[in-house]
C-alpha positions as a printed NumPy array, in Angstrom:
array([[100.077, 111.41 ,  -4.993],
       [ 96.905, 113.782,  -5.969],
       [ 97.855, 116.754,  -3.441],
       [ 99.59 , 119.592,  -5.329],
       [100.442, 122.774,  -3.597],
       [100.51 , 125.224,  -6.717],
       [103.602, 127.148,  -5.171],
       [103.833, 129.971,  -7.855],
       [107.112, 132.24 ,  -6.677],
       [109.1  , 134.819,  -8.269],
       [112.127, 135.415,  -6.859],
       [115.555, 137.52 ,  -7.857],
       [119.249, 137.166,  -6.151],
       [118.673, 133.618,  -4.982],
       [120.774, 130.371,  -5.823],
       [119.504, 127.339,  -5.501],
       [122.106, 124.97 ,  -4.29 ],
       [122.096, 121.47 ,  -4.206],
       [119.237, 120.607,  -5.318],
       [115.875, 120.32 ,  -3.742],
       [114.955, 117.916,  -1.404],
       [111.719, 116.8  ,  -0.531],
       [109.016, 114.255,   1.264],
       [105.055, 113.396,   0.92 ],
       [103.571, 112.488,   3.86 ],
       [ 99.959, 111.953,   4.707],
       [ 98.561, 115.194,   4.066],
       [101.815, 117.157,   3.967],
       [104.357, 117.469,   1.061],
       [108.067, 118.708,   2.99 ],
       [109.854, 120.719,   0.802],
       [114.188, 121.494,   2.082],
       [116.035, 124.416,   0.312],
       [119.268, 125.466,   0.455],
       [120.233, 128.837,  -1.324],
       [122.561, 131.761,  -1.407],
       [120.479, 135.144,  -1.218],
       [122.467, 137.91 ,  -2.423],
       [122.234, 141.583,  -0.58 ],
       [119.136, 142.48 ,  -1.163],
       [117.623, 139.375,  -2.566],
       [113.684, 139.206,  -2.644],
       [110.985, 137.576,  -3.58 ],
       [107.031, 136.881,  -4.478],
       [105.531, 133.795,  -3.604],
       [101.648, 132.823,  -3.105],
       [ 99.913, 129.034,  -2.83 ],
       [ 96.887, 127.289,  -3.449],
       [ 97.609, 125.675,   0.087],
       [ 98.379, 127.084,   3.406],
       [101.692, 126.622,   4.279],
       [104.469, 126.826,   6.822],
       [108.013, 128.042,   6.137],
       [110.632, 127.669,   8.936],
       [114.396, 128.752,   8.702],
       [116.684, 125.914,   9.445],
       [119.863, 127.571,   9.123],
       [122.361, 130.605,   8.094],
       [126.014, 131.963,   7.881],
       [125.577, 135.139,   9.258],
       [123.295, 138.053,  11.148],
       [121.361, 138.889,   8.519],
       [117.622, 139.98 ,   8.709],
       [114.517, 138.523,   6.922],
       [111.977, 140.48 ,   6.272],
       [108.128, 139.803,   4.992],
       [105.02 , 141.477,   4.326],
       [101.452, 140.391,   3.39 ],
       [101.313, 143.613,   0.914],
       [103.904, 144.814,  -1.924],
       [103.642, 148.27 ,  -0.347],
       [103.476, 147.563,   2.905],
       [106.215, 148.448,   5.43 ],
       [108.366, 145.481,   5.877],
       [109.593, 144.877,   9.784],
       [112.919, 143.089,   9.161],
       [113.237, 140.043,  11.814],
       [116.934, 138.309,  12.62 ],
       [117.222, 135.07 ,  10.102],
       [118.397, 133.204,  13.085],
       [117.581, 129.49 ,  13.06 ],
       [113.843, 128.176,  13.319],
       [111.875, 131.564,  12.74 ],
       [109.115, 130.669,  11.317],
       [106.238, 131.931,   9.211],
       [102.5  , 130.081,   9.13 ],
       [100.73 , 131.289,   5.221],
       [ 97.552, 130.84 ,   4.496],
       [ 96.236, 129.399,   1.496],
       [ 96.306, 131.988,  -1.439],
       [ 97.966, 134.651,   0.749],
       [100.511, 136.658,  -1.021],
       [104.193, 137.113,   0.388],
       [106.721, 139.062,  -0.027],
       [110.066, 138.512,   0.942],
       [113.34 , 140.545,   1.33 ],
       [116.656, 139.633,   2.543],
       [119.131, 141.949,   3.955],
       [122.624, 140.674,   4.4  ],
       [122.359, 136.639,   4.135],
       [124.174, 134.273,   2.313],
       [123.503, 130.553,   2.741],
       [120.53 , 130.233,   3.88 ],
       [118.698, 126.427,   4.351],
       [114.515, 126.071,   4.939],
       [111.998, 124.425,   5.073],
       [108.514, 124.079,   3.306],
       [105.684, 122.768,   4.573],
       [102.628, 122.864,   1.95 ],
       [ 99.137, 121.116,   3.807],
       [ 96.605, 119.434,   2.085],
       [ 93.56 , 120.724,   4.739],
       [ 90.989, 118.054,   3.804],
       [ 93.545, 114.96 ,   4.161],
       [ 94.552, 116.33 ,   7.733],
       [ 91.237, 117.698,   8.547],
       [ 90.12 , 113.659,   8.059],
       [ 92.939, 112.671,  10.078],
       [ 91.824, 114.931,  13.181],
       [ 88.292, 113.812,  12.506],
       [ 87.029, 117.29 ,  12.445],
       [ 88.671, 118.475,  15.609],
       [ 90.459, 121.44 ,  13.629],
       [ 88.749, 125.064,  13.971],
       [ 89.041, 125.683,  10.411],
       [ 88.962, 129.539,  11.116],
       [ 92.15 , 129.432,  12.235],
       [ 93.85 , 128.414,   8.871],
       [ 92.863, 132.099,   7.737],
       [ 95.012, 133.566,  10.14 ],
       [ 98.775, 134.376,   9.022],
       [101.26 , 134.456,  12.014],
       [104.707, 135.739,  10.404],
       [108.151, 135.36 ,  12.026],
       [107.934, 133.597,  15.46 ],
       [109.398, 131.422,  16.984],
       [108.041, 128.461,  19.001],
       [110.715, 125.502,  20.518],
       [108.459, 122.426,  19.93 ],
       [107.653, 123.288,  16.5  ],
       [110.994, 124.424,  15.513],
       [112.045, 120.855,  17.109],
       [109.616, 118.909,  14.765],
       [110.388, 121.151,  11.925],
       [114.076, 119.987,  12.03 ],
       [113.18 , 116.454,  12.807],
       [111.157, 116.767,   9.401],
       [113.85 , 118.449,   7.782],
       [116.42 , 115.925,   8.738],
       [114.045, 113.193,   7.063],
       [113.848, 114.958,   4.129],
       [117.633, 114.667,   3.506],
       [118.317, 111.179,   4.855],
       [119.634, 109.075,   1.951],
       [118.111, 105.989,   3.638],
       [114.707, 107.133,   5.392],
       [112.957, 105.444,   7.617],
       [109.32 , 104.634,   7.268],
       [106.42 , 106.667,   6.236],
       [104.735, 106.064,   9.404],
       [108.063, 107.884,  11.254],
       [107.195, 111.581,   8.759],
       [103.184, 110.868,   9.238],
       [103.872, 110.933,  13.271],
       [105.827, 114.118,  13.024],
       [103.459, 115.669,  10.522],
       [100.374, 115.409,  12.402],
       [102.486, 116.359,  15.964],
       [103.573, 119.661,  14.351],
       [100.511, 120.081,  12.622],
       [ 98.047, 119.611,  16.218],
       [100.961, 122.239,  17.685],
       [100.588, 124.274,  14.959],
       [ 96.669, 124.948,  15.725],
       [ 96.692, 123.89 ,  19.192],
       [ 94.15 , 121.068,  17.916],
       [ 93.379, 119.568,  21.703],
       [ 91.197, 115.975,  22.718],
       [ 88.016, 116.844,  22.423],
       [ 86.136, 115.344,  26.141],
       [ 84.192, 112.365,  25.806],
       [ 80.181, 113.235,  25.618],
       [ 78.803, 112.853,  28.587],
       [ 75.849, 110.294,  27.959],
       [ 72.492, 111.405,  29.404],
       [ 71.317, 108.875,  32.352],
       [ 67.941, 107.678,  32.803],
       [ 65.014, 109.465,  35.097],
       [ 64.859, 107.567,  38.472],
       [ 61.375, 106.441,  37.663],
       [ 62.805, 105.323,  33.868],
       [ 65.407, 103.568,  35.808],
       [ 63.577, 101.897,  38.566],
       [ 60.439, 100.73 ,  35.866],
       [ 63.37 ,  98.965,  33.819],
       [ 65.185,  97.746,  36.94 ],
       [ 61.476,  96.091,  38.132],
       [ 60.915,  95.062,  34.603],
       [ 64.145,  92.803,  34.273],
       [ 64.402,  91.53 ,  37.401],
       [ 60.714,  90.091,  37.233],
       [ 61.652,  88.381,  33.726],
       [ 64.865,  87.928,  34.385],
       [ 64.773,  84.008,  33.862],
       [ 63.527,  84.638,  30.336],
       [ 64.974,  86.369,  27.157],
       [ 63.995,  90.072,  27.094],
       [ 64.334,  91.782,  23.904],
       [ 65.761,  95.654,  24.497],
       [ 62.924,  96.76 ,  22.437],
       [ 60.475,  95.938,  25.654],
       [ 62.869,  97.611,  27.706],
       [ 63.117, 100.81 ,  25.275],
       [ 59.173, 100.847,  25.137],
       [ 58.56 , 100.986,  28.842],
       [ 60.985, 104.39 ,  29.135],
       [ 59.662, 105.57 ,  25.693],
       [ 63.245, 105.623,  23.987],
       [ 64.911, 104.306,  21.373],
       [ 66.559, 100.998,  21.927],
       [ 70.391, 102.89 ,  21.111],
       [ 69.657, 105.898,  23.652],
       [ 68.231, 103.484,  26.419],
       [ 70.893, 101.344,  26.18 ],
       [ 73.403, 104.039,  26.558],
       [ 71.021, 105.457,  29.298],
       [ 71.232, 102.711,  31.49 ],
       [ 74.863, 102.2  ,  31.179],
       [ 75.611, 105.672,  32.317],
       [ 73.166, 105.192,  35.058],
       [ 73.97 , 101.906,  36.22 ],
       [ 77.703, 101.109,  35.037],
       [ 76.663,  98.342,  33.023],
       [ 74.421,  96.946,  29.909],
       [ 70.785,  95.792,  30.283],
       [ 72.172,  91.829,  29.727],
       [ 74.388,  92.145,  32.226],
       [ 71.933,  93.175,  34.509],
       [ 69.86 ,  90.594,  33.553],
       [ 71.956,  87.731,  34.09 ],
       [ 73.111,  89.257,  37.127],
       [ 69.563,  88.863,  38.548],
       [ 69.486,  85.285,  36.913],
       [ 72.164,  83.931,  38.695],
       [ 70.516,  85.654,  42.123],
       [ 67.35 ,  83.761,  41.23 ],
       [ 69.789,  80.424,  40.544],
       [ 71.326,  80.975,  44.059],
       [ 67.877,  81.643,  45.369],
       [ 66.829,  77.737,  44.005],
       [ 70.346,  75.914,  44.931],
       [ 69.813,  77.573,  48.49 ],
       [ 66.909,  74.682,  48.482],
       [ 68.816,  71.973,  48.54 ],
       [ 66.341,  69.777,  47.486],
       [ 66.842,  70.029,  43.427],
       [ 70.117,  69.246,  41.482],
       [ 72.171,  71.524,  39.543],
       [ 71.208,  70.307,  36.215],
       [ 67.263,  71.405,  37.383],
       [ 68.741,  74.721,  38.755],
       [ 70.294,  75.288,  35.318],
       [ 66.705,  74.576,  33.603],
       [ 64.622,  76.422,  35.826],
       [ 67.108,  79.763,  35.646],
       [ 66.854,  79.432,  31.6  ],
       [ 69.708,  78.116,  31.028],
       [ 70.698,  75.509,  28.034],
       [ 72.25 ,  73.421,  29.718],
       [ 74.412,  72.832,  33.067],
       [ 77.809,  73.2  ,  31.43 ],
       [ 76.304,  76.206,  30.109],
       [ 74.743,  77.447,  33.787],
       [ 78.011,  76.927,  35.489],
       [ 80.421,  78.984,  32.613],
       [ 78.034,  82.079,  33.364],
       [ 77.447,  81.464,  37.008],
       [ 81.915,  81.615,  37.502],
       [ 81.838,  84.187,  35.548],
       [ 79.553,  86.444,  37.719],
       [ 80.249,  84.926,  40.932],
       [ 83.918,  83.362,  40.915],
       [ 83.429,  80.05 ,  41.932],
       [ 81.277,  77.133,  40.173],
       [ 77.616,  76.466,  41.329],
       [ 79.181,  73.604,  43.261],
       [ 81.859,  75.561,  44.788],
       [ 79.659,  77.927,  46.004],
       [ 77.111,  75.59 ,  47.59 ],
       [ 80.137,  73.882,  49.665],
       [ 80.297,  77.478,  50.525],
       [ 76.819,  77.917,  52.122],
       [ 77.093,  75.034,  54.18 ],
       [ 79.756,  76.031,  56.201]])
């Protein structure tokens, strides 16, 4: 594991008990504490990582209070369960408690760059900057416990299980939404019908999508894409579409076999011919003859 938070805290009137108990995850190290705060019990903590610290559960009404500044006037907040606190990364805190004793939470410490990967650059990073201290939000506080409950199973269950909730709470967290799907740019009408005109008039030989690209004075990537959006499907597929019209166009002759249909539509072979032609059409080439005659 190479992701270290840096948690540097200095606290006074709080017991650690029980031990802590903790997961890595991809991206996210879960930290679950369980202390007695005495009256009065505070405490100075800062990070080299953002962080989010959620309050699981208590014995009592007691009130939480914390501040960005050491002289800064404290608003003290009800310690009920799953108030929550998002830090970021090298942010001061200080914390007072008023009134608690047992008090359980958890620790969430991010490693940005793992998870920024993971969301392949879909996070607005500008929102890591911003500190939201003591709310509450039902989803999150769900995952949070979900998390928690991990952290303290004696048997746990696969990484992939704390990875899934992870990256959940985290896209809650910062509302990280699906970006849309880029809207790829259609040919002209006079690109389209030159390319249309092109293929169907060389249909029965190879065409290279360089030719293609050339005539609408793209690159062979953005007029592929280009016709797709425009017509549905890829230049091949067009092509051999219009093949297997200029196949039906010979068979409709009746005077040649299949075999010489196959050749003269540039096919390899007939075995070869009849595969694409069932493809397109649905039938075989003699299927669909028996077809035409009735």
């Amino acid at each position: 594991m190479t992701f270290h938070p840096q948690m540097k805290s200095k606290v006074e009137g709080v017991s650690v008990i029980g031990g802590l108990r903790w997961r890595a995850w991809n991206g996210v190290i879960a930290d679950v504490w369980s202390v007695v705060c005495a009256d009065g019990a505070s405490g100075e903590y800062v990070s080299r990582a953002p962080r989010l610290f959620v309050v699981l559960d208590n014995d009592g009404a007691g009130r939480f209070a914390i501040r960005q500044s050491e002289h800064q006037q404290a608003v003290a907040t009800k310690a009920g369960p799953y108030r929550m606190s998002y830090i970021p990364a090298g942010m001061p805190i200080w914390s007072q408690v008023e009134s608690t004793g047992f008090l359980r939470h958890l620790d969430l410490h991010f490693d940005i760059e793992t998870l920024s990967r993971r969301f392949a650059g879909e996070l607005d990073m500008r929102k890591l900057s911003v500190p939201r201290l003591m709310f509450s939000d039902e989803r999150i506080a769900a995952l949070a416990n979900l998390i928690a409950a991990e952290c303290l199973n004696d048997d746990p269950l696969h990484d992939l299980y704390g990875d899934g909730l992870v990256a959940a709470l985290f896209a809650d967290l910062f509302k990280i939404g699906q970006k849309p799907e880029r809207k790829r740019s259609q040919l002209s009408p006079r690109q389209l019908r030159r390319a249309i005109d092109f293929i169907e008039e060389n249909c029965l030989r190879s065409i290279r999508l360089r030719e293609l690209a050339d005539r609408a004075g793209l690159s062979e990537t953005y007029f592929s894409h280009a016709f797709k959006a425009s017509t549905g499907i890829p230049p091949h597929q067009w092509q051999m579409q219009a093949r297997i019209r200029k196949a039906q166009e010979f068979m409709n002759r009746k005077t040649v076999s299949l075999t010489s249909v196959a050749s003269a539509a540039g096919f390899s072979d007939q075995a070869h011919f009849t595969r694409v032609f069932k493809r397109f059409v649905g039938v075989t080439p003699a299927a669909w003859l028996r077809g035409q005659s009735h």
